[in-house]
Structure formats: C-alpha cells, structure tokens
N, C-alpha and C positions, 0 to 999 in steps of 0.2 A: 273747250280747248281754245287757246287763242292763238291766233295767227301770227305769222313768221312778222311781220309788218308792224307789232305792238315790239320788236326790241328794238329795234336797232335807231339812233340818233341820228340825226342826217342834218348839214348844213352843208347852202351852196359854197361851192369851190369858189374862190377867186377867179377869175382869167387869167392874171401870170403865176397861178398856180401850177409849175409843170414838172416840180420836184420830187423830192423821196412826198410820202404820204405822213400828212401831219396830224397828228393824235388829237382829235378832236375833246372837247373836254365832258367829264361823265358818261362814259360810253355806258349805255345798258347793260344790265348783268344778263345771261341766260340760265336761269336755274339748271340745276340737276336735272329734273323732271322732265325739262324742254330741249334735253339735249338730240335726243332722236326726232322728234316732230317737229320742233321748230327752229332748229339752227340755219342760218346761213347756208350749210356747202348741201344741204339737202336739192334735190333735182326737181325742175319741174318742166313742165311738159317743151316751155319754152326756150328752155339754158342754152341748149347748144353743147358750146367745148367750155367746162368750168376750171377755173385750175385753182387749186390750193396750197399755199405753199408758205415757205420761210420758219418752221419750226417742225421739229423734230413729231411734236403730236399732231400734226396731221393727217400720218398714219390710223391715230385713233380713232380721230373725227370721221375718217372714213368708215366704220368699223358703224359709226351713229350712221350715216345715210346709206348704208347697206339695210340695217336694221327697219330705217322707214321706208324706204322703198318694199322691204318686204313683207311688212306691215298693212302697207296699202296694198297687198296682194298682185307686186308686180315682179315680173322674173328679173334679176340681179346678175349679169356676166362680172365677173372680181377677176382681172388680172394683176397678178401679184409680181413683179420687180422687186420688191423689197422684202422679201418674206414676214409678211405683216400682218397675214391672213390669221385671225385668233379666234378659231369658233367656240372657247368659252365665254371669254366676251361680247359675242354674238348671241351666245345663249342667258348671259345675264341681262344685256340689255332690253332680250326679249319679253326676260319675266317682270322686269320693272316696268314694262309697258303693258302689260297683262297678256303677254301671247305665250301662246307654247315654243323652245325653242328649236323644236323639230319644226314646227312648219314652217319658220323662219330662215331656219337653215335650209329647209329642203326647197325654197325659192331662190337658192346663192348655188350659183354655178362658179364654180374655183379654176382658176389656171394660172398655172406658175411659169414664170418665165427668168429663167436664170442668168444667161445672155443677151445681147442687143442684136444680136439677129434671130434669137427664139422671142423675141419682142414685138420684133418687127415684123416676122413670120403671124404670130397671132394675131394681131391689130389689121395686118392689110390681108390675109387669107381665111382668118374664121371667124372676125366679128362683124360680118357682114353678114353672111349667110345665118349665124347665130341670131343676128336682130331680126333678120327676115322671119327665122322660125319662128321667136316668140315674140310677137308685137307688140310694145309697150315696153320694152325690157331698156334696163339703165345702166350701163359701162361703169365702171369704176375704177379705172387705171391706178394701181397704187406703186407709188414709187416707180413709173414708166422710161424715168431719166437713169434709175441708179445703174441699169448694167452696162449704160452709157462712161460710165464712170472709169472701166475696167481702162489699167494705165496697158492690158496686153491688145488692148483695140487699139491701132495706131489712129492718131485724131482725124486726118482727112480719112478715115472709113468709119468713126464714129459721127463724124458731121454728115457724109451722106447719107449712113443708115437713116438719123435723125428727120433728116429733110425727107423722107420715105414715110419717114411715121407718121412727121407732119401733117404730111398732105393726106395722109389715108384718116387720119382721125376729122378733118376739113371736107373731107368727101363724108365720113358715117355722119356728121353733124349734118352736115348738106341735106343729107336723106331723112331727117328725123330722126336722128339718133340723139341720143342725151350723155354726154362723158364728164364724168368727174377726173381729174387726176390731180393724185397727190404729191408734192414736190415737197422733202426734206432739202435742208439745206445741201446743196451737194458736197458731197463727198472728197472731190477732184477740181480745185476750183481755177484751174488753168482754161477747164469744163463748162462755168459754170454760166457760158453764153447759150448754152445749151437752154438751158430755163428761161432767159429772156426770151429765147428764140420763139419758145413754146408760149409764152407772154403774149406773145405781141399777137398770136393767131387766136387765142382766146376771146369767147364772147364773154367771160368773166372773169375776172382774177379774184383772189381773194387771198389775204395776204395774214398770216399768224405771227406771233411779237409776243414775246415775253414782254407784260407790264408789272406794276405796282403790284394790284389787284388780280391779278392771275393772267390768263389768255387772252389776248387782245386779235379781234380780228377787223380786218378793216378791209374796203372796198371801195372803190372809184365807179360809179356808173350812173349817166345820164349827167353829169356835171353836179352829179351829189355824193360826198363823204359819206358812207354809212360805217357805224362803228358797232359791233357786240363784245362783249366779257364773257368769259368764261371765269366764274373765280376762282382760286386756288383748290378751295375744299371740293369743286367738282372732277 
C-alpha cells in the first residue's frame, strides 16, 4: 500500500504569495482504490482541528475518512449538521477495502444535530467525555456550520453560538483530540464569515474546486502548495 506522501505535488510558495490558492500544475490523481487510505482529509494522530471545505463533495470524502479510521480499528464520533450520514456507502466502501461492513459501521458512533444550539450542545457537553471514554477516537464534524445557516437564528446569536463552538472544538484539539469538519459551500452567504472564521483556527485547511480533470484539492501548509485529483470517473 503506498503512502499518503506518494500523491500529492508540492512546490514552494512564493513570499508575496498571500492570495486565493493558485492551481499548481499537474496535480496527482488519487485513484479509486486510494480513496479511503490514502486521501488528504484522512486523520492522523497529529491533525489537530482539519477543515474541508468549498465543494459540495465533501460531504462524501468525509464518508472515506470515516471508513479509514474504522478500518484501522479506531472508534469514529460522526456528527451530522448536514444529514450526510449514508451507511450504504459506508458499507460499500468497506467491501471495496475488504472489510465487513458491520464492523465498520459498528465503530461509527452517529449524532445528528439539527439546530445550532443542538450543535453546540454536542460539541461543548458530549464530545469530550466521549473522547475520554474511547481513547484514540476521531471527530468527524460534517457540515457543523449548516445549521448556522438558519435565516430564523438572528445573526448576533448565530455569531456567538459560533464563537462557543470555536473555542470548544480549540479546547478538544488542545487535548488530543483529532476533528475533521466538513464545510459545503454555505448555504446563507451573508454567513459565510462563518467559515472563514472557522479557517483561521484551523491547524489545516484543505480546500475542494471543481477542475478540468475532476476534484481538485489543494492545501497551504508549511510554505508548501500541496495539490491531489480526484478524477471524474471516481
């Protein structure tokens, strides 16, 4: 199996480089095959707070670093903001890796959050205690901004819930915790400081784009461009 390190193209940044992110050229493809084990948004011991974001499949990608994480026989907390959770495709992706998709599933602990203060309820009162129970276990925020979205939240009480969230997901990373969160484009884009907001606290970002060649993701860290493809037919 090859390592995450064998895709992705990397050249140094400029210095006055301080702009949008510029498409570096021939970005590596990731096969089909290396969608779960070796993609980008998969978690390692190191991450921190990961965010993923700027296309609508990221949703999916999440759905692959659930799948490796369970893979590599580690408990999986899924909070779902965006009703995205799809345990057939959990179970497909399992059999294509050769696992059963029971055991894969029965490592993914689900919670749904429909509101931004049942968001902000889960995130700052049970997934702490939850990491504590199962040691090594990997967050998976999906879609954590969308119920932020809701135009019946007046905005100075979606900006403070927000800043609550913040800090608690800044505090579980603090601790050893590991979170992915998935960011579609928002929804509400009067909003959509929101996401930057959450940007900026991030030890990684990692950014999806529709290219030529299919899914284009790209990432800024250490003063190095790294690019991967997903291509179309995946």
């Amino acid at each position: 199996m090859m390592s995450r390190t064998s895709f992705p193209y990397s050249q140094p940044m400029r210095p006055s480089s301080m702009g949008p992110t510029i498409e570096p050229p021939d970005p590596r493809p990731i096969p089909l095959r290396a969608l779960v084990r070796q993609g980008p948004w998969r978690l390692t011991q190191h991450d921190g707070l990961v965010v993923l974001h700027g296309h609508p499949a990221v949703l999916r990608l999440g759905l692959c670093a659930a799948v490796d994480r369970g893979l590599a026989g580690e408990p999986v907390v899924y909070v779902d903001g965006a009703n995205s959770f799809d345990p057939f495709a959990i179970g497909r992706l399992a059999r294509d890796a050769g696992a059963q998709p029971r055991a894969v599933l029965s490592s993914i602990r689900v919670s749904r959050a429909l509101t931004c203060h049942q968001m902000v309820q889960l995130v700052t009162e049970r997934l702490g205690p939850a990491l504590r129970a199962a040691r090594g276990s990997s967050v998976i925020l999906s879609g954590p901004l969308e119920p932020f979205y809701d135009e019946t939240v007046p905005a100075a009480e979606a900006v403070r819930l927000a800043q609550v969230l913040f800090a608690s997901l800044r505090l579980l990373t603090g601790q050893g915790g590991r979170v992915l969160c998935l960011c579609p484009p928002p929804s509400l884009q009067r909003r959509a400081h929101l996401l930057e907001a959450l940007r900026r606290r991030a030890d990684r970002v990692i950014e999806a784009v529709e290219g030529g060649e299919g899914l284009l993701l790209r990432e800024r860290r250490a003063g190095v461009l790294s690019a991967w493809c997903i291509p179309h037919g995946a």
